[in-house]
LOLUM-9464 format. One record per residue (C-alpha): residue in one letter; x negated, y negated, z negated. Coordinates in Angstrom, 3 decimals. Layout:
% LOLUM-9464
[A; [X; Y; Z]] ...
% end
This chain:
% LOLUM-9464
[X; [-58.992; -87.498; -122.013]] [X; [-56.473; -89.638; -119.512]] [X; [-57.804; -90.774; -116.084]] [X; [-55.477; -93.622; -114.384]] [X; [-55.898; -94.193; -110.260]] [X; [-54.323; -97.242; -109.025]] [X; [-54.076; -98.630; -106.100]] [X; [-56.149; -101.598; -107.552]] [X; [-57.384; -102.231; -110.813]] [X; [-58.378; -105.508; -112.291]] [X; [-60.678; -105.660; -114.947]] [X; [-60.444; -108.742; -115.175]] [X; [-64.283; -109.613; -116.000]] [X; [-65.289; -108.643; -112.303]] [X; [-63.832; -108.625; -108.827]] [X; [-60.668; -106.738; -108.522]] [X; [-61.835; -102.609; -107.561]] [X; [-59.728; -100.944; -104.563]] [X; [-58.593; -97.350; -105.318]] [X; [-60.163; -98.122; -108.674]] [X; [-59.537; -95.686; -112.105]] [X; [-60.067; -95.867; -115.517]] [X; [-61.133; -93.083; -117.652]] [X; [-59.744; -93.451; -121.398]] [X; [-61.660; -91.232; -124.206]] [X; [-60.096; -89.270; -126.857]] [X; [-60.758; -91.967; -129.082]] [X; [-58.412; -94.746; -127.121]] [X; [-61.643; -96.361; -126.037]] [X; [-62.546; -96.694; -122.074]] [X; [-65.011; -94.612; -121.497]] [X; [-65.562; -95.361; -117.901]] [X; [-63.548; -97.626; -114.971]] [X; [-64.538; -98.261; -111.686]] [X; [-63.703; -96.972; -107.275]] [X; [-61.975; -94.232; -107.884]] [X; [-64.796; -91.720; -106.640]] [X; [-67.248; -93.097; -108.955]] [X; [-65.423; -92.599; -112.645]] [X; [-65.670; -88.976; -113.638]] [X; [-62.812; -86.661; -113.708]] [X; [-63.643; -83.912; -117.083]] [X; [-62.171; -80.567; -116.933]] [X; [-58.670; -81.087; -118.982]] [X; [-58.304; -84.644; -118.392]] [X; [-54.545; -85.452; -117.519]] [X; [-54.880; -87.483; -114.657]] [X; [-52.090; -90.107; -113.657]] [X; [-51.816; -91.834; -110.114]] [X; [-50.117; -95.008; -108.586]] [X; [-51.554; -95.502; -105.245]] [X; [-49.502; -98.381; -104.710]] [X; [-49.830; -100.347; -107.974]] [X; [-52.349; -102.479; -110.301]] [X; [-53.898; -101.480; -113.586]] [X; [-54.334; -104.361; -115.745]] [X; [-55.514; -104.816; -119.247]] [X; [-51.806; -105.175; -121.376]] [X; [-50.889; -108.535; -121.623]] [X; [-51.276; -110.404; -125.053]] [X; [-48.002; -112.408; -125.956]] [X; [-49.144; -114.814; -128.560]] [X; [-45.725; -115.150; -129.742]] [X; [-38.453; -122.045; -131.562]] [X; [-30.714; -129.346; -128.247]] [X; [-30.818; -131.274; -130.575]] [X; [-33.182; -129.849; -132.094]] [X; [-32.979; -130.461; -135.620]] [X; [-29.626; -129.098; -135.782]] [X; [-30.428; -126.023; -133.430]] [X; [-33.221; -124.948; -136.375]] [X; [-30.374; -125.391; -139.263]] [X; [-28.208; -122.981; -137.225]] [X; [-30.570; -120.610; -136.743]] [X; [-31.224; -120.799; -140.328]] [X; [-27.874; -120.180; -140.954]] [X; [-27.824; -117.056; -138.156]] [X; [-30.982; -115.720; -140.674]] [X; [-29.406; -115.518; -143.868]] [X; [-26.296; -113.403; -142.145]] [X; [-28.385; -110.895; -140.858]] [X; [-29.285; -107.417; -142.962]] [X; [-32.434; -105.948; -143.569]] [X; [-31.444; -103.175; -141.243]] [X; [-30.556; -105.826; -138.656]] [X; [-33.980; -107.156; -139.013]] [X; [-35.728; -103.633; -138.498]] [X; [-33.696; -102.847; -135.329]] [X; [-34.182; -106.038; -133.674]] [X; [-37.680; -105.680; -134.628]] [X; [-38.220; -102.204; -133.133]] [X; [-36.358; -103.252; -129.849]] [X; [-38.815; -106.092; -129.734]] [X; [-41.904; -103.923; -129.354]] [X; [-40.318; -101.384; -127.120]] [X; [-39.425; -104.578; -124.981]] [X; [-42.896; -105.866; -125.166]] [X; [-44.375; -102.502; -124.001]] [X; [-42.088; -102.261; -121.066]] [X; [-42.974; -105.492; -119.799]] [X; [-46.451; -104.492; -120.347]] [X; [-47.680; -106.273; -123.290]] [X; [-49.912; -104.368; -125.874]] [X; [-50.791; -107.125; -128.260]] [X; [-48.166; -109.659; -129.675]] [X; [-48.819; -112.407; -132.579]] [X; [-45.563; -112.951; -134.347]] [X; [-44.515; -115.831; -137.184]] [X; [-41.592; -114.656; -139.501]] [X; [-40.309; -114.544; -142.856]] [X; [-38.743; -111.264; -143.232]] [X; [-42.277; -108.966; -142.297]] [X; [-39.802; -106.611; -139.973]] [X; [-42.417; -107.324; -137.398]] [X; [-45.149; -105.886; -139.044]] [X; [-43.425; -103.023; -140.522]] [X; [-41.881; -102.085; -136.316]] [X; [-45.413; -102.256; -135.580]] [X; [-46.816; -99.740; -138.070]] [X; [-43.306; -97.860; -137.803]] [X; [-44.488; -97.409; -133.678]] [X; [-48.368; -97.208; -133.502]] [X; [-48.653; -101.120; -131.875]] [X; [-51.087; -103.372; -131.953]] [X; [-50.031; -107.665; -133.448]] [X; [-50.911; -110.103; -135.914]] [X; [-48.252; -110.661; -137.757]] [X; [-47.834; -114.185; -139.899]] [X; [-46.066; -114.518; -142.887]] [X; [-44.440; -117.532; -142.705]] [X; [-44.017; -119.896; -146.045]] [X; [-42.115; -122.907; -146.235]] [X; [-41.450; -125.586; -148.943]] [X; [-41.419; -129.302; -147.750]] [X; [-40.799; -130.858; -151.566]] [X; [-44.239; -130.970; -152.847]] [X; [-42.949; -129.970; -156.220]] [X; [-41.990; -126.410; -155.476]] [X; [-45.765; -126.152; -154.126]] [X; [-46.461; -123.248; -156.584]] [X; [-43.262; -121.405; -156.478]] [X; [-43.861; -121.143; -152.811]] [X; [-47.455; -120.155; -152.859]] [X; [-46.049; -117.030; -155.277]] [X; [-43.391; -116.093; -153.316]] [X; [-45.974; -116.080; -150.711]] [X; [-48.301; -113.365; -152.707]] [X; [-45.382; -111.304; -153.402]] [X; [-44.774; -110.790; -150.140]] [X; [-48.579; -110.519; -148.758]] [X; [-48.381; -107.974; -151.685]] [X; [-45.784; -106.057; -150.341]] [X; [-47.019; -105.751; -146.764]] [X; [-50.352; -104.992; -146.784]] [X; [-49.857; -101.222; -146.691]] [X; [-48.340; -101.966; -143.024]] [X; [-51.932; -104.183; -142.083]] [X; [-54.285; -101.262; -140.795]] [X; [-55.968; -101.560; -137.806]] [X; [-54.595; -102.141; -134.891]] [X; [-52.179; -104.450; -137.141]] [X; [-53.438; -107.698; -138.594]] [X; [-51.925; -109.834; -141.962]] [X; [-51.977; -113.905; -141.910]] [X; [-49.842; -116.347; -143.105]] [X; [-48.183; -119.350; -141.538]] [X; [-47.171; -122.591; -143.008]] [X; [-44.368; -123.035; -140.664]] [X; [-44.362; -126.708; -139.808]] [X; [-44.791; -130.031; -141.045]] [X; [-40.950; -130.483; -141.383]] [X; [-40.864; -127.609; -143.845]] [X; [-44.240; -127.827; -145.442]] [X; [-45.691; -130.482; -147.510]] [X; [-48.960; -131.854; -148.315]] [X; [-50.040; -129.834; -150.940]] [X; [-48.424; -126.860; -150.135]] [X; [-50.623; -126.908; -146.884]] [X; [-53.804; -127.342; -148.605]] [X; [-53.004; -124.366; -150.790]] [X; [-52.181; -122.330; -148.092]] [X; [-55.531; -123.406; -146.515]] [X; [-57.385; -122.604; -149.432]] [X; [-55.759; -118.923; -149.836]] [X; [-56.032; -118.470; -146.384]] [X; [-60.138; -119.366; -146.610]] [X; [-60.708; -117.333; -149.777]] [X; [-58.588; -114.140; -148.437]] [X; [-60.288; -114.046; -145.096]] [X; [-56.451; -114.281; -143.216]] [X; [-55.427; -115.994; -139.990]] [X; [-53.194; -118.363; -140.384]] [X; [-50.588; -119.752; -137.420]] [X; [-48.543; -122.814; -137.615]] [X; [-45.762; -124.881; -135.507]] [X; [-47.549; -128.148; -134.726]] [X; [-47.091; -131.156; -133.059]] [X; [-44.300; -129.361; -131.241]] [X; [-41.071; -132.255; -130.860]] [X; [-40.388; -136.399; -130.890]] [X; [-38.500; -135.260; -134.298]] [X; [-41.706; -134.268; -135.745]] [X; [-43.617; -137.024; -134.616]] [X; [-41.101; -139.407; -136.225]] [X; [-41.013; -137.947; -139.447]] [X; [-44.750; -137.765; -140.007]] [X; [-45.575; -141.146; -138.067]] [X; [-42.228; -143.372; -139.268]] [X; [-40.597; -140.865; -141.956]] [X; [-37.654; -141.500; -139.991]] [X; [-35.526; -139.085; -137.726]] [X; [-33.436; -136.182; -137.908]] [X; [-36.099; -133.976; -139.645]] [X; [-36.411; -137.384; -142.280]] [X; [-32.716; -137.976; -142.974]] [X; [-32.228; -134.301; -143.596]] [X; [-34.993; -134.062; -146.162]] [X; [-33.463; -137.064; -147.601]] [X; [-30.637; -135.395; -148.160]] [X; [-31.958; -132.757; -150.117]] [X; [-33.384; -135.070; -151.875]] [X; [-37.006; -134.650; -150.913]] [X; [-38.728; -137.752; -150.752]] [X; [-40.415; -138.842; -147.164]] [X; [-43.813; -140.443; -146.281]] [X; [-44.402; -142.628; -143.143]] [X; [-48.096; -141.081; -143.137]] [X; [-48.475; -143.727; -139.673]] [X; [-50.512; -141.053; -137.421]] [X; [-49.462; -138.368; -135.514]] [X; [-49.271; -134.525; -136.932]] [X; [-52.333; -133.126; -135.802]] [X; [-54.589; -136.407; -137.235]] [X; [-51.619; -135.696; -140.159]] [X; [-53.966; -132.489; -140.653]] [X; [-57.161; -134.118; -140.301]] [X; [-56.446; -136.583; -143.093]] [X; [-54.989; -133.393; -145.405]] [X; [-58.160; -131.888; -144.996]] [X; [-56.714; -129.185; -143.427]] [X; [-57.866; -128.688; -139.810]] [X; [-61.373; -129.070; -141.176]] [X; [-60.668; -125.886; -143.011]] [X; [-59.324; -123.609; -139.836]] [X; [-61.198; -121.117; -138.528]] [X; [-59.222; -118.817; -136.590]] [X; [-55.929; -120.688; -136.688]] [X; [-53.261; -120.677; -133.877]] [X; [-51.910; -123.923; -133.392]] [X; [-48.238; -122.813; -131.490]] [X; [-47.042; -125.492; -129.090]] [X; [-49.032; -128.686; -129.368]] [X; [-47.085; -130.819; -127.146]] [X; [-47.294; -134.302; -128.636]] [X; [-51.129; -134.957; -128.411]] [X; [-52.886; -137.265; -127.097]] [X; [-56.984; -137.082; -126.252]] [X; [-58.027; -137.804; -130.235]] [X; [-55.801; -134.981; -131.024]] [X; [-56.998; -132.636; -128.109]] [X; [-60.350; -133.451; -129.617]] [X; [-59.415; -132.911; -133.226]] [X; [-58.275; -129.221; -132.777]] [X; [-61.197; -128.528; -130.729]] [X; [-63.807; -129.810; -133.408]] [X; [-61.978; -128.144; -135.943]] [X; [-61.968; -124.720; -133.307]] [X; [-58.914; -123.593; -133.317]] [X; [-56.738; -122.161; -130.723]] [X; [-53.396; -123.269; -128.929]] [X; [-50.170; -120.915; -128.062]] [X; [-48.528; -122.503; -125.349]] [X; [-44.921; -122.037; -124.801]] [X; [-43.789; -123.550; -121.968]] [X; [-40.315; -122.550; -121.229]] [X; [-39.361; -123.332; -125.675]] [X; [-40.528; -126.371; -124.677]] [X; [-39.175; -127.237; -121.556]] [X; [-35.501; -125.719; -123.078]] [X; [-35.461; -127.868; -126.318]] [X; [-36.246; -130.878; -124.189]] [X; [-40.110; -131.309; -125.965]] [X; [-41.576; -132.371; -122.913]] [X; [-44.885; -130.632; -121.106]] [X; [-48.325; -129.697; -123.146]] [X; [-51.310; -130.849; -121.505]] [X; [-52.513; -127.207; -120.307]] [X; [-54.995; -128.638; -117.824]] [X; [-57.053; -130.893; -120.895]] [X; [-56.932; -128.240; -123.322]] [X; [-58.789; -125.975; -120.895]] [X; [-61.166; -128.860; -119.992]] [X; [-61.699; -129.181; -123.528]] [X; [-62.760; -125.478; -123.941]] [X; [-59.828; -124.848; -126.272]] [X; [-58.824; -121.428; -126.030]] [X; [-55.627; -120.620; -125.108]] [X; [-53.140; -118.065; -125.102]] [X; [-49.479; -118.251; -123.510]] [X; [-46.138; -117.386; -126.009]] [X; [-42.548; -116.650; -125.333]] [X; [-41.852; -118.391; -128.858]] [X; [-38.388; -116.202; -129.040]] [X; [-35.942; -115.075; -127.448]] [X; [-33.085; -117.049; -128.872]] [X; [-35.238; -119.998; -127.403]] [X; [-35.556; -118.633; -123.786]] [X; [-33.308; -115.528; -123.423]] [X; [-36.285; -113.368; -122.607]] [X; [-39.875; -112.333; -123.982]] [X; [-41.153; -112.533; -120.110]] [X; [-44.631; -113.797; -120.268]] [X; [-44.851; -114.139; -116.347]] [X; [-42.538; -116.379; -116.617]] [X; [-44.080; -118.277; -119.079]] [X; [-47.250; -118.415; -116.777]] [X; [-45.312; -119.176; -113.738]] [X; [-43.676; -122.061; -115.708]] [X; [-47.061; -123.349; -116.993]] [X; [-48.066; -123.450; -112.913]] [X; [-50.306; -120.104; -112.605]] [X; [-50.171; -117.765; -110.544]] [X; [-52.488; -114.512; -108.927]] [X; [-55.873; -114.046; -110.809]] [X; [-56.220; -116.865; -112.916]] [X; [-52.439; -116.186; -114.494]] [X; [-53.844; -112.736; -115.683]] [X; [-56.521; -113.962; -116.935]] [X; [-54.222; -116.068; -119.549]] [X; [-51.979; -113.317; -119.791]] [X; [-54.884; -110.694; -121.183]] [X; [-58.764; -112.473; -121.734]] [X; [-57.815; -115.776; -122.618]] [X; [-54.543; -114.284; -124.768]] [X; [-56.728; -112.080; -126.548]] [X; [-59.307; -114.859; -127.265]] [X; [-56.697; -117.250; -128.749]] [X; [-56.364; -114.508; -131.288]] [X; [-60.093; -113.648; -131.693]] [X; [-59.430; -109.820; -130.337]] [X; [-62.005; -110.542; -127.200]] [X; [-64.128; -107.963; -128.379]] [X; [-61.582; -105.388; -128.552]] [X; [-58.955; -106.046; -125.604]] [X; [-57.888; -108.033; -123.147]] [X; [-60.281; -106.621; -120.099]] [X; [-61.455; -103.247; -118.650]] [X; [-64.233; -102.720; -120.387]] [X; [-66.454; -99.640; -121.706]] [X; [-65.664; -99.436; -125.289]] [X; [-63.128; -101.898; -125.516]] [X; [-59.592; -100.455; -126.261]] [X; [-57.638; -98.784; -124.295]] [X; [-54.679; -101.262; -124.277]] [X; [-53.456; -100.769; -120.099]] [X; [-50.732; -101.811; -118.427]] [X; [-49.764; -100.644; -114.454]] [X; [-47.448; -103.140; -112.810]] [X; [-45.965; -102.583; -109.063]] [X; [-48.507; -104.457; -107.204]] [X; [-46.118; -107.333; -105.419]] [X; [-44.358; -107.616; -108.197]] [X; [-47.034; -108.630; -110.231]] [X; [-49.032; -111.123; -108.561]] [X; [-46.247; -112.814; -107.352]] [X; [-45.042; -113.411; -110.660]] [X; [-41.524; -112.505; -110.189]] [X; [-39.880; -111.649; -113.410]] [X; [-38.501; -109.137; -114.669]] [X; [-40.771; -106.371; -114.288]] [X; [-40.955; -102.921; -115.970]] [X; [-44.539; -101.779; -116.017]] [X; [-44.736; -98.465; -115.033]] [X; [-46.907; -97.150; -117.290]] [X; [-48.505; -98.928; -120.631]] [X; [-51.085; -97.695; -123.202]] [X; [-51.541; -99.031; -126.734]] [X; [-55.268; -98.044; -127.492]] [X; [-55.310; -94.972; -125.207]] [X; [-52.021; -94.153; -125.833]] [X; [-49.145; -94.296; -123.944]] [X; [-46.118; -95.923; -125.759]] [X; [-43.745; -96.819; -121.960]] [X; [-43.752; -95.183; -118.870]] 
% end
């Protein structure tokens, strides 16, 4: 057994505990937390103290100028990295993550190097398989190059590593392709995670087929639709939104109130990235309505080639929160957006052990970058 003393520790759920511990079974489960005199101390049980710092639950990063031509060049940056290239940036990734503290990240990507760090290290993600294919006549080729590659990693999807798929964005995916994905997704129980409603580009192709999104389809020879509504009511019409339960909805910065209440009818959750957004020029999501609206909500980094960093207190101090209700987004409300609630995101008896202890100041004052000093990945600890 482990047994963590901090200074504080915040479960999270309840009123921060002074000179509070946590007591972590042999199982990665928490067996106990609470004042420090209060939560047993077994004989054998390696005990680890920070008197002047705060135990959290690990953070949960739900994880793209003009901006157009900024996605064809990192398109072309893609197809010029190796497979080995992939791995190690992959595998740095995570070790980032856990030294800023984060025990749970959902990732979008076509290469499954993600997923295959993850398993390689003992973390914890949801990792979705992106597929793309805006001509609706390649629909079935990309819904079997899709298979073939859910075929391929599955043996990396054991728990505490999830599988879903992503139909990247409505710039890259047409009609029917997103109803098959839909329909797969249903029928093979995945998540599924999608770019939506994320740029003015977007909007203009889907509401005007016009744009720099529309004249580079055009190009390709793909023909465009003015569908005359915006992306998420795009969705509605497909028949697609009425089909997601459990999707992640990343960005969601051009709504407006119908929309807000379309993706909460059809239950799905929002990854807010506010610095991607603010950096490509996209403008502000509406943080404060999708809350009133009961949507749940996680916060994302998107990437790092967006922002420079994976710092998710920066993200929250950029979306305005700070002190208790900042970690709340960071770990409860993160873990909800992915449907994990029941398993992390607070200090909890029988939850998992997924802990992260963060220099006290440091933390509530939101000034990135910080190291946690110590972080767990279901009882175990993978920094510090």
């Amino acid at each position: 057994m482990l047994r963590i003393r901090a200074g504080s520790v915040h479960p999270v759920t309840a009123p921060p505990i002074e000179d509070g511990a946590v007591l972590v079974d042999d199982r990665g489960t928490i067996a106990a937390v609470g004042p420090h005199g209060l939560v047993p101390a077994p004989p054998g049980a390696r005990e680890l103290a920070f008197p002047h710092a705060s135990l959290v639950p690990g953070l949960v990063n739900n994880a793209e100028r003009e901006f157009a031509r900024w996605i064809r060049a990192l398109r072309t940056l893609k197809d010029a990295t190796t497979p080995d290239e992939f791995a190690g940036a992959a595998e740095r990734g995570v070790r980032d993550g856990w030294a800023a503290g984060v025990t749970c990240v959902a990732d979008t990507g076509s290469t499954g190097a993600p997923l295959e760090a993850l398993a390689r290290l003992g973390g914890r993600g949801v990792y979705y398989h992106e597929v793309f294919g805006p001509d609706p006549a390649q629909c079935a080729a990309s819904m079997e190059e899709l298979r073939r590659a859910l075929d391929r990693l599955s043996p990396f999807a054991s728990s505490p590593r999830s599988l879903g798929v992503s139909p990247h964005a409505p710039y890259t995916v047409s009609g029917p392709l997103y109803r098959a994905v839909a329909d797969f997704a249903r029928d093979a129980g995945l998540r599924v995670a999608l770019h939506l409603a994320e740029s003015s580009a977007e909007t203009q192709l889907v509401q005007q087929g016009s744009g720099p999104f529309a004249d580079a389809l055009r190009a390709r020879g793909i023909p465009v639709t003015a569908h005359h509504r915006s992306p998420v009511q795009y969705l509605v019409h497909l028949g697609v939104l009425q089909r997601a339960t459990g999707w992640l909805c990343i960005h969601c910065v051009q709504v407006d109130g119908p929309d807000i209440e379309s993706l909460r009818g059809a239950g799905v959750a929002v990854a807010h990235c506010p610095r991607s957004n603010r950096a490509h020029g996209h403008g502000t999501a509406p943080l404060a309505a999708f809350r009133r609206a009961g949507l749940r909500v996680g916060l994302g980094t998107d990437s790092v080639v967006s922002v420079g960093d994976s710092s998710l207190l920066a993200e929250a101090a950029a979306a305005g929160l700070d002190g208790e209700d900042a970690l709340r987004m960071l770990t409860i409300e993160g873990a909800r957006a992915l449907g994990l609630e029941n398993e992390i995101g607070s200090l909890e008896v029988g939850k998992q052990a997924d802990l992260a202890v963060f220099p006290s100041t440091a933390l509530f004052r939101l000034l990135p970058p910080v190291t946690a000093l110590l972080t767990l990945v279901a009882g175990r600890v993978v920094h510090g």
